[in-house]
C-alpha positions as CSV (number, residue, x, y, z in Angstrom):
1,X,-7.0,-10.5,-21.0
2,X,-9.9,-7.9,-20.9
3,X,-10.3,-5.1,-22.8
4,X,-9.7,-3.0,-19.5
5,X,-6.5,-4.9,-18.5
6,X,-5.0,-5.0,-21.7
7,X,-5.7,-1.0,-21.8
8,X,-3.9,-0.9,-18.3
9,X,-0.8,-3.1,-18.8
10,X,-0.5,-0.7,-22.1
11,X,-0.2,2.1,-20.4
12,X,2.1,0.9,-17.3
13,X,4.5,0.2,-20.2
14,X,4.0,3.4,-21.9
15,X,5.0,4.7,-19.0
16,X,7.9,2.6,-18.0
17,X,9.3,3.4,-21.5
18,X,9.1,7.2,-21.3
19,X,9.4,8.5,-17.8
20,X,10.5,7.5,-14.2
21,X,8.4,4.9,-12.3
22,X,8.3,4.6,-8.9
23,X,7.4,0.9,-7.5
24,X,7.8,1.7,-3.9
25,X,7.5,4.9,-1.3
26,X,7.2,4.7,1.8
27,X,4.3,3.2,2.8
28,X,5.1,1.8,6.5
29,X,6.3,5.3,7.3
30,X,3.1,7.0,6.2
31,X,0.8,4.6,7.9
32,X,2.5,5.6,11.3
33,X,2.3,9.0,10.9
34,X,-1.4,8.9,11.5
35,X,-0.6,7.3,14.9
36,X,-2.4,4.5,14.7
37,X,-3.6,2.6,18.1
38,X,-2.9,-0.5,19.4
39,X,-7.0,-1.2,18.6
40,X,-6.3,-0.5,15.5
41,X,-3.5,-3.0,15.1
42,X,-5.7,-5.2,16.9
43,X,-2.7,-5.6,19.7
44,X,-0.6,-6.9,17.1
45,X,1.9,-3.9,17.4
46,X,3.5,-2.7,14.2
47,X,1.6,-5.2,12.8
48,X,1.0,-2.3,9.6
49,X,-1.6,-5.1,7.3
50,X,-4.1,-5.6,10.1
51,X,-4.7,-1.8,8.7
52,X,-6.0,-2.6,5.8
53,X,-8.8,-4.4,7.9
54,X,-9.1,-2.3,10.3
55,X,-8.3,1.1,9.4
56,X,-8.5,1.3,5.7
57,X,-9.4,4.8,6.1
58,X,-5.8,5.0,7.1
59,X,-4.4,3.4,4.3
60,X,-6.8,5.0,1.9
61,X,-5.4,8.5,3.4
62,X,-1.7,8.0,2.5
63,X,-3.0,6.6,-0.8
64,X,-4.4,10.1,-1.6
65,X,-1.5,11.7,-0.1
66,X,0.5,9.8,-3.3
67,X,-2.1,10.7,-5.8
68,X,-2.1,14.6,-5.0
69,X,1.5,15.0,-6.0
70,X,0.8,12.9,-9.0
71,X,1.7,9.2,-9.0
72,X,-0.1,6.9,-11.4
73,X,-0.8,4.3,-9.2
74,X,-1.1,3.1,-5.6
75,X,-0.6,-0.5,-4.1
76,X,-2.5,-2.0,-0.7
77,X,-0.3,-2.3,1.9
78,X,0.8,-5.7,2.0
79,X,4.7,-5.6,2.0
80,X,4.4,-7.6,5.4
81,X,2.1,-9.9,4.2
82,X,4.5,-13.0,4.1
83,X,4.8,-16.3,6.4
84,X,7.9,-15.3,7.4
85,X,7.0,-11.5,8.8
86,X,3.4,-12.3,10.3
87,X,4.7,-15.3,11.8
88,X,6.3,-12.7,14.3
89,X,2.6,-12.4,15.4
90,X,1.6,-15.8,15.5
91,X,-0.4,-14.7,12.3
């Protein structure tokens, strides 16, 4: 483990021993409230990881939405990204 890592996994347990930590928002929610297109989803409807290739802007919007009311940390949008939910679109 780097010197970096190990300085990150101590703090994500600092934290997760002295305060509340949320692990999930609501991510899927946010990314439709800046109305994406169906371009953007590259016809793939609802389809909310094509974002994060075509419209990372997007996803780097609700990202700083989180950050400005103070969480620690941010994941990419890939709660979809599973055989099971993209096989829906032949993905």
């Amino acid at each position: 483990m780097t010197d970096t890592t190990q300085t990150r996994a101590d703090a994500l347990r600092e934290a997760l021993a002295t305060r509340v930590v949320v692990a999930d928002g609501a991510m899927g929610t946010m990314l439709q409230e800046q109305d994406p297109t169906l371009e953007d989803f590259q016809q793939l409807e609802g389809c909310n990881e094509v974002l994060n290739v075509t419209r990372p802007d997007i996803v780097h919007t609700v990202h700083e939405a989180y950050f400005s009311v103070g969480v620690d940390c941010v994941e990419t949008n890939t709660f979809g990204a599973n055989f099971a939910a993209l096989a829906e679109y032949d993905i």
